[in-house]
LUMBA-651821 format. One line per field, with one value per residue: residue number from 1; x, z, y of N, C-alpha, C in turn; residue in one letter. Coordinates in Angstrom, 2 decimals. Layout:
! LUMBA-651821
seq = NUM/...
n_px = X/...
n_pz = Z/...
n_py = Y/...
ca_px = X/...
ca_pz = Z/...
ca_py = Y/...
c_px = X/...
c_pz = Z/...
c_py = Y/...
type = A/...
//
This chain:
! LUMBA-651821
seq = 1/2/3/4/5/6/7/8/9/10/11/12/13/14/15/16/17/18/19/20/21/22/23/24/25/26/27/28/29/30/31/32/33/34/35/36/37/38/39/40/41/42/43/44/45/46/47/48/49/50/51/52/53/54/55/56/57/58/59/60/61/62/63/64/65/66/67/68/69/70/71/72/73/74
n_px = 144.74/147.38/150.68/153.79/156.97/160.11/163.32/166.10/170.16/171.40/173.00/172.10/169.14/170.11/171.41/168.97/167.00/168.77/168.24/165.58/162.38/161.69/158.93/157.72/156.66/157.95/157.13/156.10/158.34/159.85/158.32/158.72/161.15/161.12/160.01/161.08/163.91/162.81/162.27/165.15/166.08/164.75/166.11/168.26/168.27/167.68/170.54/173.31/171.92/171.34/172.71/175.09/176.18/177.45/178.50/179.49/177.69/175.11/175.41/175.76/173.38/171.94/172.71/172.11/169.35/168.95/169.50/167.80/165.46/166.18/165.90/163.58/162.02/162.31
n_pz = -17.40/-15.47/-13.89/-13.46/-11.93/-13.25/-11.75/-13.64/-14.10/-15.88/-17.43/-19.04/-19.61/-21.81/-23.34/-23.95/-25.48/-27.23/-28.54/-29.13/-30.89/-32.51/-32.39/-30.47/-27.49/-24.13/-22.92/-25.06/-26.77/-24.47/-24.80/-27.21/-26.73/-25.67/-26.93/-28.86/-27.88/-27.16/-29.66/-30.03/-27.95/-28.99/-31.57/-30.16/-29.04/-31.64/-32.69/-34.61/-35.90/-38.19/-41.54/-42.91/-45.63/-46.47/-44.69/-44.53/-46.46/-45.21/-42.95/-43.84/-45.35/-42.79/-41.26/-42.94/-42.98/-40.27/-40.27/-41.91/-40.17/-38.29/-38.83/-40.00/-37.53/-36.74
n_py = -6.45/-7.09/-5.30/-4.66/-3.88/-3.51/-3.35/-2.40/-2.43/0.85/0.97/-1.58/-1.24/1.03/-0.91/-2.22/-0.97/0.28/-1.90/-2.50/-2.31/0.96/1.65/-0.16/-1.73/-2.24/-4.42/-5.45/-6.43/-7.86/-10.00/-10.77/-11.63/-13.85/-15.79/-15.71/-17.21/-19.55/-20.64/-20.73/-22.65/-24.90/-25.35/-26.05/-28.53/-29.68/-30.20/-31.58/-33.49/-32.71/-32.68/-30.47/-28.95/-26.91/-24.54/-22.06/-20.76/-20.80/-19.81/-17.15/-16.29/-17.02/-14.52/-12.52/-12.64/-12.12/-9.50/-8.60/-9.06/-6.99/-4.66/-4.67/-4.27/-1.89
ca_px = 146.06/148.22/151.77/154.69/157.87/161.50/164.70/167.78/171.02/171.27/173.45/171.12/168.24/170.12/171.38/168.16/166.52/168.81/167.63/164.55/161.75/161.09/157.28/157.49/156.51/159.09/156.28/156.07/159.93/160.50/157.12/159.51/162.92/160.81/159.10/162.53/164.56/162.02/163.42/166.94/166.53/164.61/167.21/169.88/167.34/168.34/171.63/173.41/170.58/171.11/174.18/174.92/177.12/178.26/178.14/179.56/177.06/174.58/175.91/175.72/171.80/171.29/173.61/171.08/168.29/169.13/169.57/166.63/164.18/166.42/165.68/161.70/161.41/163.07
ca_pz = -17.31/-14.55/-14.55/-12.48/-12.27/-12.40/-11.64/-13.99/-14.38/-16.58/-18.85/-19.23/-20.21/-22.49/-24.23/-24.68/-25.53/-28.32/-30.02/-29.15/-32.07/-32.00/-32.07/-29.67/-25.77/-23.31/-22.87/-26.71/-26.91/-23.78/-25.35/-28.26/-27.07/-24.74/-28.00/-29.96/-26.68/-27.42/-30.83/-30.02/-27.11/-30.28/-32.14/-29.94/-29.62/-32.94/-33.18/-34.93/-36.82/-39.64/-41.78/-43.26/-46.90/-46.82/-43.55/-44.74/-47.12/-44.51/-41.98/-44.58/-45.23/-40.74/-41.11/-43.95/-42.26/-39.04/-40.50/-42.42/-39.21/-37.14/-39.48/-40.25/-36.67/-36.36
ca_py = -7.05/-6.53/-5.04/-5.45/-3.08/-4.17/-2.51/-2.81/-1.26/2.09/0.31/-2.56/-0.53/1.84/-1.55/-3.07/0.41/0.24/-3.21/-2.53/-1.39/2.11/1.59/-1.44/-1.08/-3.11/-5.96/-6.74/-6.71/-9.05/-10.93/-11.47/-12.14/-14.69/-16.22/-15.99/-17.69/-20.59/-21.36/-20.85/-23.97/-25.70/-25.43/-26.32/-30.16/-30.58/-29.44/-32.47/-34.16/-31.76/-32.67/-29.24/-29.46/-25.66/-24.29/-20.96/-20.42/-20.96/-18.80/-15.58/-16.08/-16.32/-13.14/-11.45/-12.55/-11.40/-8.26/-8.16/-8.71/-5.60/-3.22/-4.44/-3.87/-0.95
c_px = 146.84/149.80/152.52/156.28/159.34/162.29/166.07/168.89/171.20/171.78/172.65/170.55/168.31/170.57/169.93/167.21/166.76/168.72/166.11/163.47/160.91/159.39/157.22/157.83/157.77/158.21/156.17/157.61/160.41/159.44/158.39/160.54/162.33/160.83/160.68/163.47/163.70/162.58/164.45/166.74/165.57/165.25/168.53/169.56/167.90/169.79/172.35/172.67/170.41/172.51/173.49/176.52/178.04/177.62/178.54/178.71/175.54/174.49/175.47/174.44/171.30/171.69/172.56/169.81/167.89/168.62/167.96/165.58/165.07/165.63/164.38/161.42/161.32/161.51
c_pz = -16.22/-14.82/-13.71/-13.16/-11.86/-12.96/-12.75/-14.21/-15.62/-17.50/-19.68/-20.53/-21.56/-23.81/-24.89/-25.49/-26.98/-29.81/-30.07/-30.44/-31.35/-31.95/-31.46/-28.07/-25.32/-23.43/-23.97/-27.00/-26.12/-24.65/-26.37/-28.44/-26.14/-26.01/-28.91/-28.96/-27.51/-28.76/-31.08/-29.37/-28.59/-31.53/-31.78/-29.53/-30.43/-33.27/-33.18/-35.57/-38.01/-39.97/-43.08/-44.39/-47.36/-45.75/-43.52/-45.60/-46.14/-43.04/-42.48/-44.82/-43.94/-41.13/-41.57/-43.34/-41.03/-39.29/-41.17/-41.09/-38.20/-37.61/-39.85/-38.68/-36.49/-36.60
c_py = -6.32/-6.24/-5.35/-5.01/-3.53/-3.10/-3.56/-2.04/-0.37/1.47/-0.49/-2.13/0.44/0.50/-1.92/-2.19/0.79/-0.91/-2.95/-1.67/-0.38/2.13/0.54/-1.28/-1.72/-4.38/-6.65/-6.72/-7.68/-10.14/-11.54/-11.99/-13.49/-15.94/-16.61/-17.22/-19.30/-21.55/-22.07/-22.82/-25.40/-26.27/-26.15/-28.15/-30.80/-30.96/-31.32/-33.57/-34.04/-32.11/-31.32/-29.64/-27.72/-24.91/-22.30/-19.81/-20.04/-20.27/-17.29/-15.66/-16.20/-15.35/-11.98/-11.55/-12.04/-9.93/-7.99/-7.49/-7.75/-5.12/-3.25/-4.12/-2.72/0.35
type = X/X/X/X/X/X/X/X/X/X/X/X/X/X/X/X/X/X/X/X/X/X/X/X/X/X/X/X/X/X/X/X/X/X/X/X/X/X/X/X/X/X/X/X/X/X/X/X/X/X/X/X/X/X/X/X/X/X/X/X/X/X/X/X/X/X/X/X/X/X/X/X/X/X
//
């Protein structure tokens, strides 16, 4: 496999550095925000298709879930 080195700013790096999972290289972290990105525009397809009956309720389980998959990466 070949590699291929990019420049970003210090800030950047120290943000993504800190979402990033501590046992996870840079290539399986972009691999995944690539892979996650994919969803999102899957999501945003639908968006209106879905009638949603408690949207606040529904908001706080993304919220928990979110959280869940930081911290299993972590």
């Amino acid at each position: 496999m070949t590699s291929k080195t990019i420049t970003i700013r210090e800030d950047d790096y120290h943000m993504l550095l800190s979402i990033k999972g501590s046992n996870e290289s840079f290539s399986t972290f972009f691999e995944r925000l690539v892979k996650h990105r994919s969803n999102i525009d899957k999501l945003k397809e639908l968006r209106g298709s879905i009638d949603i009956k408690n949207k606040e309720i529904l908001l706080k389980e993304l919220s928990n879930k979110r959280k869940e998959i930081r911290y299993d990466s972590c």
